[in-house]
DSSP file (Angstrom, degrees, kcal/mol; ACC not computed):
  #  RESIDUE AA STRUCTURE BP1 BP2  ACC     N-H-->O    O-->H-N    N-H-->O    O-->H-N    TCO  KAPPA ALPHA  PHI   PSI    X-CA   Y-CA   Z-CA
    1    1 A X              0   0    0      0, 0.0    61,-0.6     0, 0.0     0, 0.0   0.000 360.0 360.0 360.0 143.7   74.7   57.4  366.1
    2    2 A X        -     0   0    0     59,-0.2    60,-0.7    60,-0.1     2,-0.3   0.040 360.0-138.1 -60.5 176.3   77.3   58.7  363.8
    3    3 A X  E     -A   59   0A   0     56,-2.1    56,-1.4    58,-0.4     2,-0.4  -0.942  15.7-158.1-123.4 152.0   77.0   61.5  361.6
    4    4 A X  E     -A   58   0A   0     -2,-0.3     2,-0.5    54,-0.2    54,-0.2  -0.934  18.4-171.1-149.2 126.1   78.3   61.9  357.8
    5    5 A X  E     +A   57   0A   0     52,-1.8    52,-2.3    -2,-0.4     2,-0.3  -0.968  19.1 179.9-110.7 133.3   79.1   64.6  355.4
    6    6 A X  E     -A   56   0A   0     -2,-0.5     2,-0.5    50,-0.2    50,-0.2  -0.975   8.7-173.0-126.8 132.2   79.7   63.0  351.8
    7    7 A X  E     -A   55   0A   0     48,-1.0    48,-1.6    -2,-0.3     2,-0.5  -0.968   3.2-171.6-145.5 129.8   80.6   65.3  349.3
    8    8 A X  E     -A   54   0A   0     -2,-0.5     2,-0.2    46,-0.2    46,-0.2  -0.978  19.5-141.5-146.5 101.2   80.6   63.3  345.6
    9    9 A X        -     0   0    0     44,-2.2    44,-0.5    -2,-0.5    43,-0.4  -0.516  20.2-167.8 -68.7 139.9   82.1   65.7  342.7
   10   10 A X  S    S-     0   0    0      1,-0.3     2,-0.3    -2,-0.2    -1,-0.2   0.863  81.7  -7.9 -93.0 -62.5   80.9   65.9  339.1
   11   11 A X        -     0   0    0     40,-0.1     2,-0.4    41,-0.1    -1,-0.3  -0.959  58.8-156.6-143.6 130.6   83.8   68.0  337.7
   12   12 A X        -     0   0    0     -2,-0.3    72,-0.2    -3,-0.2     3,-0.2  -0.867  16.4-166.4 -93.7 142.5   86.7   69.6  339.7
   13   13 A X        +     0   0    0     70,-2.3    -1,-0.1    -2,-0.4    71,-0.1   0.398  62.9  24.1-120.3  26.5   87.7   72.1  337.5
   14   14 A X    >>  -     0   0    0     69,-0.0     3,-2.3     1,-0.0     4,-2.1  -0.468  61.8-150.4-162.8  87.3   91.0   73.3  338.8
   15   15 A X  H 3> S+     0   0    0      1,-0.3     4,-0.8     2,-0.2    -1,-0.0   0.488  94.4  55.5 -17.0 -41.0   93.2   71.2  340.9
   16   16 A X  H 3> S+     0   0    0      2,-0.2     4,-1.0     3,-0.1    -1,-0.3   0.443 105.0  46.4 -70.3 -15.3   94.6   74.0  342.6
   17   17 A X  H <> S+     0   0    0     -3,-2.3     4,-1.4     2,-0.2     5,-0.3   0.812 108.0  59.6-104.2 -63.1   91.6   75.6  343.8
   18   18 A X  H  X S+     0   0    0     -4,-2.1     4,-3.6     1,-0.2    -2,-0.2   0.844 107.2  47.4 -23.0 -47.4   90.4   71.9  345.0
   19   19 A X  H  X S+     0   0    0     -4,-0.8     4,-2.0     2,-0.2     5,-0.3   0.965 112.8  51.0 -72.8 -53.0   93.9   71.8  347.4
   20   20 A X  H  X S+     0   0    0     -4,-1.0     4,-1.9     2,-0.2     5,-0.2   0.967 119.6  35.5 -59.3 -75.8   92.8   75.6  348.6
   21   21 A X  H  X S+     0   0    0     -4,-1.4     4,-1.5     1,-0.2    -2,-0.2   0.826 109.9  63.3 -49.1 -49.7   89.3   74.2  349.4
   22   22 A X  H  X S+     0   0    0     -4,-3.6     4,-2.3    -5,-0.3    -2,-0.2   0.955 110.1  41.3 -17.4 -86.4   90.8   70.9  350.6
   23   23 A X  H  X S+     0   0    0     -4,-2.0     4,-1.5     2,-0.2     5,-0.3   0.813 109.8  52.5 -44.6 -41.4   92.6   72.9  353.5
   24   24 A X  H  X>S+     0   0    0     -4,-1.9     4,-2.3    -5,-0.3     5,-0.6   0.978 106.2  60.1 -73.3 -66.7   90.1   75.0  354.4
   25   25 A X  H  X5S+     0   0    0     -4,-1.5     4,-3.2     1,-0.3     5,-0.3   0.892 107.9  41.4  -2.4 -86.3   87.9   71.9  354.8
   26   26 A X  H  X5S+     0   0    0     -4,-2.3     4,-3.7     1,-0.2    -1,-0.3   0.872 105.0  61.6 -65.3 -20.4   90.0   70.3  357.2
   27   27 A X  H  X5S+     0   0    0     -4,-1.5     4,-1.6     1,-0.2    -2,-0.3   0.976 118.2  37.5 -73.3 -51.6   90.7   73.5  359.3
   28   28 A X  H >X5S+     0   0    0     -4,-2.3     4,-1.5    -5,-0.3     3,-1.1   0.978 109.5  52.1 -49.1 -58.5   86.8   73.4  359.6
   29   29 A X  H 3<XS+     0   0    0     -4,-3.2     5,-6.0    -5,-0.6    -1,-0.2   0.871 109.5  60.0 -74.2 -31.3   86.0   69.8  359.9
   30   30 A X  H 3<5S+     0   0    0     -4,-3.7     3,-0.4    -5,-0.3    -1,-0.3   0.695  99.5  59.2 -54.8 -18.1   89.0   69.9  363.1
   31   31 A X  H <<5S+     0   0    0     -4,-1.6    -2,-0.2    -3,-1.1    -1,-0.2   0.809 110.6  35.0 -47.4 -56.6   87.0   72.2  364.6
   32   32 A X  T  <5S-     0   0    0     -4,-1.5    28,-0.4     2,-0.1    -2,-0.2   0.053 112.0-114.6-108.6  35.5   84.3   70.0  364.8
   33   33 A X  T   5 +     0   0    0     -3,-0.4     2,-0.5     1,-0.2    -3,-0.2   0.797  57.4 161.0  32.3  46.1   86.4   66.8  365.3
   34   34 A X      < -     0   0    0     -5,-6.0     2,-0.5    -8,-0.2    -1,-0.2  -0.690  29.3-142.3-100.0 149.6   85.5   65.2  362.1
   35   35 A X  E     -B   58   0A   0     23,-2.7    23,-2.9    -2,-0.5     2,-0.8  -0.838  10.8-141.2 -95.4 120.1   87.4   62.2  360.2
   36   36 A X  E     +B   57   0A   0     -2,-0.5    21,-0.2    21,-0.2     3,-0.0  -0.672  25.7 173.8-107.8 134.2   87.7   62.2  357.2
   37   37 A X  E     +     0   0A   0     19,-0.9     2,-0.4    -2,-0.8    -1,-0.2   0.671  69.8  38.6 -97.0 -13.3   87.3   58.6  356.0
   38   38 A X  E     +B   56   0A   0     18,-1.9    18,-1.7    -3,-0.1    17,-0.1  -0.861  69.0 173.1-117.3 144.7   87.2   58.8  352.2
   39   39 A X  E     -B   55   0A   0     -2,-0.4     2,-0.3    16,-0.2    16,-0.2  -0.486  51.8 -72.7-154.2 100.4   89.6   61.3  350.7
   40   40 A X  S    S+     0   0    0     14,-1.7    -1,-0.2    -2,-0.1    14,-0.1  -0.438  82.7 116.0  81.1-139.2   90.2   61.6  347.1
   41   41 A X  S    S-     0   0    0     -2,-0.3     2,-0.4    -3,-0.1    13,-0.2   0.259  71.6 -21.4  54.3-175.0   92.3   58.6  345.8
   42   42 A X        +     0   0    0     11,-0.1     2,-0.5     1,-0.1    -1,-0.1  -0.383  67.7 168.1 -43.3  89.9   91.6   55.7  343.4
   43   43 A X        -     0   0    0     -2,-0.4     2,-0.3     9,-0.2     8,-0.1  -0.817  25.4-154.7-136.2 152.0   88.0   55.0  342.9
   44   44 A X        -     0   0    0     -2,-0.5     2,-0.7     6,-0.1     6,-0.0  -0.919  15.2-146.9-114.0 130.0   85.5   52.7  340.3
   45   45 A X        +     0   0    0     -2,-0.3     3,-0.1     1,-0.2     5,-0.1  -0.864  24.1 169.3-108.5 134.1   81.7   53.8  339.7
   46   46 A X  S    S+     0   0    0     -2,-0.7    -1,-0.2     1,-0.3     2,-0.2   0.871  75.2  11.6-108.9 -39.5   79.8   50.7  339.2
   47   47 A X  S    S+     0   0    0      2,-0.1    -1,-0.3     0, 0.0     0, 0.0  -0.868 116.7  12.2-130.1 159.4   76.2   52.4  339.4
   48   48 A X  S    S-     0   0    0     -2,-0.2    -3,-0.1    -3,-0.1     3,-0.0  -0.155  99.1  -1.8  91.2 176.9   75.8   56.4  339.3
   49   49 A X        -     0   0    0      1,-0.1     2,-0.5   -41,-0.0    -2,-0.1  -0.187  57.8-130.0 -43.6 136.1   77.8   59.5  338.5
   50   50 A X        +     0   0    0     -5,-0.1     2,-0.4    -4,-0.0    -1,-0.1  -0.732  39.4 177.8 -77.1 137.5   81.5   59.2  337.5
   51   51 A X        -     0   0    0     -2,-0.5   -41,-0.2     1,-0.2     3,-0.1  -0.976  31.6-138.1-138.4 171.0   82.8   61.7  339.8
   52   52 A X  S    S+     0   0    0     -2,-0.4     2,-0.5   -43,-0.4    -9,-0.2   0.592  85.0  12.4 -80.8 -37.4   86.5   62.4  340.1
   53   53 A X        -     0   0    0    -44,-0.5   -44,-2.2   -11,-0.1     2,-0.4  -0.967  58.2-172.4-156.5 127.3   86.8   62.7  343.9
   54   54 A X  E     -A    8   0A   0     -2,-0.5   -14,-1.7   -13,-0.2     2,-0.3  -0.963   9.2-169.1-122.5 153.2   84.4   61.7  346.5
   55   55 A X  E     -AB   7  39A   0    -48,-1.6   -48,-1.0    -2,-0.4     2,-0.4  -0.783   1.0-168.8-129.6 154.2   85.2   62.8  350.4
   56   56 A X  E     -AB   6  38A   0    -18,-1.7   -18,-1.9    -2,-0.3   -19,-0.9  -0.903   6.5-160.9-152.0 137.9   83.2   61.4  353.5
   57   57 A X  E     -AB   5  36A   0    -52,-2.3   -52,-1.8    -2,-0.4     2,-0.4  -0.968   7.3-140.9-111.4 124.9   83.7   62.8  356.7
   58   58 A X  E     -AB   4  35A   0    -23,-2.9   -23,-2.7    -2,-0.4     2,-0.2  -0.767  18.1-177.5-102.8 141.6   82.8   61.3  359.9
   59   59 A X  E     -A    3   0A   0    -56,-1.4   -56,-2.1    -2,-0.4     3,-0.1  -0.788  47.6-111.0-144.5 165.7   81.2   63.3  363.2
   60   60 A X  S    S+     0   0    0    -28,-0.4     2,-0.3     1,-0.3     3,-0.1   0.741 102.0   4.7 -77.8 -19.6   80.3   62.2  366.8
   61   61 A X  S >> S-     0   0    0      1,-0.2     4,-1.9   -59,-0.1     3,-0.6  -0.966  71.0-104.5 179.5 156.6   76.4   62.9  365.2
   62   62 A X  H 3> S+     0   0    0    -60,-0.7     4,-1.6   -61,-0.6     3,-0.4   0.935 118.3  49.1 -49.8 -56.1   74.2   63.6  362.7
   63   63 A X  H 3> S+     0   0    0      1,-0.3     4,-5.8     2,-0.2    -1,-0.2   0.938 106.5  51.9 -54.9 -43.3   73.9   67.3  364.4
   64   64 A X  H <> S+     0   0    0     -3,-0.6     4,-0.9     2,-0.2    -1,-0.3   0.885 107.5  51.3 -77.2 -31.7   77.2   68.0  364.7
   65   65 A X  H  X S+     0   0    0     -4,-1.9     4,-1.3    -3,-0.4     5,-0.3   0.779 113.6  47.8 -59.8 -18.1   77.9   67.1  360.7
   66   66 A X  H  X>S+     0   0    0     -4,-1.6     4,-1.6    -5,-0.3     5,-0.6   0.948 110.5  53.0 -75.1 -63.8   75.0   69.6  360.0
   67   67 A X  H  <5S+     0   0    0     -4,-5.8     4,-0.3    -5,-0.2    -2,-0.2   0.789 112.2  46.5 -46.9 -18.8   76.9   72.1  362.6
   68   68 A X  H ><5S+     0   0    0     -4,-0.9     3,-2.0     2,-0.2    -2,-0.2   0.936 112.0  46.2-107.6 -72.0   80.0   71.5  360.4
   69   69 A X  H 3<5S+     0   0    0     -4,-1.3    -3,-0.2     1,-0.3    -2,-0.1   0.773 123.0  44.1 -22.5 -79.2   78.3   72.1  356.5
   70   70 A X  T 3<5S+     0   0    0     -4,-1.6    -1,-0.3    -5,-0.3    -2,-0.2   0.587  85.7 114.4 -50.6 -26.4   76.8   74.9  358.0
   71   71 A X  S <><S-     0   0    0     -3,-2.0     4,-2.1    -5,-0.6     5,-0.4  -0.239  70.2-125.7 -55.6 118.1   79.2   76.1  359.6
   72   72 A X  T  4 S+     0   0    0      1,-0.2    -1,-0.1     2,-0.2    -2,-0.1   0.448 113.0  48.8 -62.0  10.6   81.0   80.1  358.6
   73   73 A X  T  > S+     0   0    0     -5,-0.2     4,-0.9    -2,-0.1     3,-0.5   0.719 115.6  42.5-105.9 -54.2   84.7   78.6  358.3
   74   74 A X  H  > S+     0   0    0      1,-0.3     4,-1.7    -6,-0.2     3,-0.4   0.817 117.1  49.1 -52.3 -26.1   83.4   75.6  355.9
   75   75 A X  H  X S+     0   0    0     -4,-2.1     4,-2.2     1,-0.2    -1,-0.3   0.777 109.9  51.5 -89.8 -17.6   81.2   78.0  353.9
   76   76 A X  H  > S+     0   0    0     -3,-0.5     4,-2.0    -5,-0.4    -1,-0.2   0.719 109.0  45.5 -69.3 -18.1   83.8   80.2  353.6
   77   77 A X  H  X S+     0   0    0     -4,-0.9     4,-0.6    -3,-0.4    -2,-0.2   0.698 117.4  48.2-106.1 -42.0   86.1   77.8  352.3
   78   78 A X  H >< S+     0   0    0     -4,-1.7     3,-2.4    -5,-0.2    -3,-0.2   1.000 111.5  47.1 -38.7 -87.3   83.2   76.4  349.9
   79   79 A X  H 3< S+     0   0    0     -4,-2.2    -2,-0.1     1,-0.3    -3,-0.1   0.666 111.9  46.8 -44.9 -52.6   82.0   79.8  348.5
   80   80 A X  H 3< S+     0   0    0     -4,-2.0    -1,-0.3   -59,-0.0     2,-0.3   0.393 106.3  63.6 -86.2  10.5   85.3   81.3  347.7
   81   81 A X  S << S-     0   0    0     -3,-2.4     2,-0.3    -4,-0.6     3,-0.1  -0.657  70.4-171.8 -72.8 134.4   86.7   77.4  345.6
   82   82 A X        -     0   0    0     -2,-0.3   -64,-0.1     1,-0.1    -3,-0.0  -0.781   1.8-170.9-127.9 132.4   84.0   77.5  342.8
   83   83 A X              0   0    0     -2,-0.3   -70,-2.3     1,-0.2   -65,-0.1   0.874 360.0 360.0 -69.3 -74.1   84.9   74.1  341.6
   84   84 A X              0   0    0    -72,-0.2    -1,-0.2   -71,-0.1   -72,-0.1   0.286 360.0 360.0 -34.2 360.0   82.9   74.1  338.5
């Protein structure tokens, strides 16, 4: 069964730091041969948070998206983007 990381923003607060984390992101999630199936673009919230940008990433399994959050290239790529 597949695996999914979905990552559903409240406020980006720099555009430029989003694209730095955005890169780092994929360098990671290629690692672990994920697709990412939502990225960014044009989107309507009919129930829930408005968020700006939602991502979903897809992985061969639930373990292997857990290995990829966890993971020291994604968390690096996380920590040093502070969005907010």
């Amino acid at each position: 069964m597949k695996g999914y990381v979905v990552c559903v923003w409240e406020k980006i607060s720099s555009e430029e730091k989003l694209k730095e984390y955005a890169l780092k992101a994929k360098i990671a999630a290629d690692k672990y041969s994920g697709i990412f199936i939502i990225r960014g673009g044009k989107n309507r919230t009919n129930e829930g948070i408005n968020s700006p940008r939602t991502t979903v990433v897809e992985f061969r399994d639930y373990n292997t998206a857990i290995e990829f959050y966890d993971s020291p290239e994604y968390q690096e790529g996380f920590m040093k983007v502070e969005l907010y």
